[in-house]
VMD Tcl script that draws the C-alpha trace (Angstrom):
set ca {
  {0.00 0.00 0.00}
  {1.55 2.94 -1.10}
  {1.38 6.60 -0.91}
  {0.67 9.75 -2.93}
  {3.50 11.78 -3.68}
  {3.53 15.32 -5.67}
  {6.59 15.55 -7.51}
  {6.57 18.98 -6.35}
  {6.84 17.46 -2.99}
  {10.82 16.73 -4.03}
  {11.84 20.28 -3.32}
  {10.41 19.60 0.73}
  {12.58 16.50 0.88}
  {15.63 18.41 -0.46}
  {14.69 21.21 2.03}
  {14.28 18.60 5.30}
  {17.85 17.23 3.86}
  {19.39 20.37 4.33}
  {17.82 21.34 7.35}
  {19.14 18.18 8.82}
  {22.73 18.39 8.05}
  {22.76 22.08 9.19}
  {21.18 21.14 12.36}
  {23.83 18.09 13.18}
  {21.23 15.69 12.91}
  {22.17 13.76 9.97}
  {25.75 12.91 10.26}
  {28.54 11.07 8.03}
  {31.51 9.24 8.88}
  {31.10 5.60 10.29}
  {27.92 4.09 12.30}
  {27.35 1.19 13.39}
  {23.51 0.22 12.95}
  {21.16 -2.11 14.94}
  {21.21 -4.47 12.26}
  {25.24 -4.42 12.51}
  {25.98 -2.70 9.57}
  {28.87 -0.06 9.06}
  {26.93 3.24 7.74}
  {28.58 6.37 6.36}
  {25.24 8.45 7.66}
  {23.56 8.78 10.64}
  {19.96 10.34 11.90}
  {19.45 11.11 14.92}
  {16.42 12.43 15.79}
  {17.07 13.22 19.52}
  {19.45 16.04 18.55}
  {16.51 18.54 17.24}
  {16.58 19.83 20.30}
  {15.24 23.45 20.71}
  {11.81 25.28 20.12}
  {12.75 26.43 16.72}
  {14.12 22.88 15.26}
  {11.96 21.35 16.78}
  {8.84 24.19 15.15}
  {10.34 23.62 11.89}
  {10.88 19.65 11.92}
  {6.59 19.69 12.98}
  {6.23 21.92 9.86}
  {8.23 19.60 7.77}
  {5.90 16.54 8.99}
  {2.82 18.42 8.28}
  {3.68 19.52 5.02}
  {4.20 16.43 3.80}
  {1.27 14.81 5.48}
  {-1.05 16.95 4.44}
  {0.28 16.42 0.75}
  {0.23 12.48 1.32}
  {-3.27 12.42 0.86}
  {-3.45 10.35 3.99}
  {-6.83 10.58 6.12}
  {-6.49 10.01 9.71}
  {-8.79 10.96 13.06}
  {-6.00 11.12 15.72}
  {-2.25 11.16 16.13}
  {-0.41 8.22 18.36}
  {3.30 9.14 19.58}
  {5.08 5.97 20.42}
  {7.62 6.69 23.51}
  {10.01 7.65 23.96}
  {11.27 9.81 20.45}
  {7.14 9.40 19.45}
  {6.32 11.33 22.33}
  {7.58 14.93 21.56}
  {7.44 14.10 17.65}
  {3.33 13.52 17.73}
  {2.78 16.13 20.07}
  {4.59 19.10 17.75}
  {3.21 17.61 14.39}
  {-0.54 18.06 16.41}
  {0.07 21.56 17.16}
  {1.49 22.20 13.57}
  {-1.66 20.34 12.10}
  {-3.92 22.43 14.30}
  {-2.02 25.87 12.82}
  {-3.11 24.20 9.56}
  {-6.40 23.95 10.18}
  {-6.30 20.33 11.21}
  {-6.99 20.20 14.73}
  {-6.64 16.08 15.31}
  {-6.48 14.37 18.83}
  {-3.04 13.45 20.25}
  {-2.19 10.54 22.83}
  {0.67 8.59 23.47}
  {2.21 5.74 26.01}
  {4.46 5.04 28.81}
  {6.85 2.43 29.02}
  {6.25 1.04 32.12}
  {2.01 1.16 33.53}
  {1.43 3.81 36.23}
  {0.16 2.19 39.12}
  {-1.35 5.97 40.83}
  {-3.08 8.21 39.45}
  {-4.96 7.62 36.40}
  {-3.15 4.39 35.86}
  {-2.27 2.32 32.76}
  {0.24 3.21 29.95}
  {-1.73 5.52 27.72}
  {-2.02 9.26 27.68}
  {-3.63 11.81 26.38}
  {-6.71 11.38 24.42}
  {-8.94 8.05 23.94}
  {-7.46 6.02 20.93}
  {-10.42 5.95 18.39}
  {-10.97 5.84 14.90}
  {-7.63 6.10 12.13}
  {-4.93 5.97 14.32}
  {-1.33 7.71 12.44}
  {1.35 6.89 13.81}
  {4.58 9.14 14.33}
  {8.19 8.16 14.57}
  {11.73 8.62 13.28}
  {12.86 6.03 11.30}
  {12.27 2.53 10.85}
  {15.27 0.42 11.54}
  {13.12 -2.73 12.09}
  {9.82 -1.92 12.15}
  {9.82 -3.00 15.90}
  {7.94 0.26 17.43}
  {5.19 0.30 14.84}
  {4.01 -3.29 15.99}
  {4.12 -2.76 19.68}
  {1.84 0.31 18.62}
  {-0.60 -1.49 16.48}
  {-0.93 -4.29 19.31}
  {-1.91 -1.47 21.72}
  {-4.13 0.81 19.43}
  {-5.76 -2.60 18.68}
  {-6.26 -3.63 22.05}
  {-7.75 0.02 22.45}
  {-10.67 -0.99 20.21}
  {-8.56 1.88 17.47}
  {-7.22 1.26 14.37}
  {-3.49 1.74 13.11}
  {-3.77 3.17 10.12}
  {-0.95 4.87 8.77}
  {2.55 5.76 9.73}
  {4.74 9.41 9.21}
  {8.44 9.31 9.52}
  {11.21 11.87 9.02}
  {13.64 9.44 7.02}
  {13.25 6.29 5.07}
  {16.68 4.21 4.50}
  {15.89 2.20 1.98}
  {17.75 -0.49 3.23}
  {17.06 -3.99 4.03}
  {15.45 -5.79 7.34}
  {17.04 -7.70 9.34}
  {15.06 -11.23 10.29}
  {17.12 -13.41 12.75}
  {20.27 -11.72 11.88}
  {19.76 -12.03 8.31}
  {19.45 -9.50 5.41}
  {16.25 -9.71 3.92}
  {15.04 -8.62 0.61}
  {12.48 -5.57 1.84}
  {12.90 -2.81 4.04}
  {11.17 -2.54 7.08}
  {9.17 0.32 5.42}
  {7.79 -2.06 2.98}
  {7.37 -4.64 5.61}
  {4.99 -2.45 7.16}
  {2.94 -1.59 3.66}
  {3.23 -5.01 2.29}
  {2.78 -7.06 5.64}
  {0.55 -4.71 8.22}
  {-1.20 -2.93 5.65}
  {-0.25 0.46 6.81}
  {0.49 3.69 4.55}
  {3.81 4.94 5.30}
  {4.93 8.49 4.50}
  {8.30 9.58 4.89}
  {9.38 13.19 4.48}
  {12.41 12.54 3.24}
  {14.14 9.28 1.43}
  {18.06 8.00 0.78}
  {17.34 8.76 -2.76}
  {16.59 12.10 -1.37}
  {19.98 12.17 0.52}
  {21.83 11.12 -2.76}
  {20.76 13.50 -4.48}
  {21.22 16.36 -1.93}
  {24.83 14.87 -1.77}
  {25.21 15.31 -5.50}
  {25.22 18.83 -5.24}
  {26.59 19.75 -1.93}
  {29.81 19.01 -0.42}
  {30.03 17.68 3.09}
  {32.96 19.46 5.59}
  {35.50 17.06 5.73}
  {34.37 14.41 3.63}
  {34.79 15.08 0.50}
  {33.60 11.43 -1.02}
  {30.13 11.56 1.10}
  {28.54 11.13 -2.22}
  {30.73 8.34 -3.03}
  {30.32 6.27 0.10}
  {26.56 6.76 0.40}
  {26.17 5.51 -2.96}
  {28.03 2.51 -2.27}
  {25.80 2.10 0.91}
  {22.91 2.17 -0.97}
  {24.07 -0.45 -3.82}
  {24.67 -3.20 -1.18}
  {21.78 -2.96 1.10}
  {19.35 -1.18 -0.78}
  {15.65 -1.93 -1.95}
  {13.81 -0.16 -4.58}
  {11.38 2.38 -3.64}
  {8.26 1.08 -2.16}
}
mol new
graphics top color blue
foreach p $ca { graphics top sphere $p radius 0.5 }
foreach p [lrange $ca 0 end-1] q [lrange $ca 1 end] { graphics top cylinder $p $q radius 0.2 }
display resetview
């Protein structure tokens, strides 16, 4: 299950690219990933970390969300990076004219209080899902298995940055990504705002401090553990 995607949309991704690099958040050198893997570029997230990155990343999700196509009744932050991601992407949506319920979970059950591991609003209806990036597709399912249990339904999942790289299953490369695991296998929509194609091509045309075959080495990433686009 697949997305829509303006071609117009390519100039957002080529904007969130450089946003990220600017901001320190997507990195190149050498990273090792969950899956074991040496990668010359690394996201991370956690490192938009002030009002204004964090103002503009939410605009960035919306943008491309609201071009997607995708219809949804509430937003679901999976913790811990979910958390702050859904809750900024509600408020942008709301500035939007999109004003959407937002709820998310704790780790661990609170045994005071209001109890239980969800907060926020009642799941209900088209649940979208917010995250990152999809390493292994591990976060989505623990969040379908609780906006099930909820009586909800997952319905679609935003991200910031698809790889386009191979799963892992049982320590061995597989031939989707976890991306497509999630459209092919769960039945989810999945919208990212940006891609590695993206990347490449941002790389093609800008040169990275200190590193001067970025390009190069990304490409070369991309050849071994790449799948096509979903």
């Amino acid at each position: 299950m697949t997305t829509r995607q303006d071609p117009a949309q390519d100039n957002l991704a080529q904007d969130f690219v450089q946003f990220a690099v600017a901001g320190g958040v997507l990195r190149f050198g050498e990273f090792k990933t969950k899956a074991g893997r040496l990668s010359p570029y690394f996201f991370n997230a956690g490192l938009f970390d002030d009002g204004a990155k964090l103002g503009e990343l939410a605009q960035f999700y919306a943008q491309r969300l609201l071009a997607s196509g995708i219809e949804f009744d509430m937003i679901f932050g999976p913790a811990y990076k979910g958390i702050p991601l859904g809750a900024v992407l509600a408020v942008a949506l709301a500035r939007s004219g999109k004003n959407v319920p937002f709820a998310y979970n704790r780790k661990e059950a609170k045994d005071h209080g209001e109890g239980g591991t969800l907060v926020g609003a009642p799941l209900q209806g088209r649940v979208l899902i917010v995250d990152d990036v999809m390493s292994a597709g591990t976060a989505v399912r623990e969040s379908i298995a609780l906006i099930q249990r909820a009586g909800a339904t997952a319905h679609a999942v935003v991200i910031a940055l698809d790889r386009q790289e191979m799963a892992t299953e049982n320590g061995q490369d597989v031939n989707h990504s976890a991306v497509q695991y999630v459209q092919q296998q769960l039945g989810l929509q999945v919208c990212a705002i940006a891609k590695l194609n993206d990347l490449l091509q941002y790389l093609q045309h800008h040169s990275v401090p200190g590193l001067a075959d970025a390009h190069e080495r990304v490409a070369a990433y991309r050849t071994r553990y790449g799948v096509d686009a979903a």
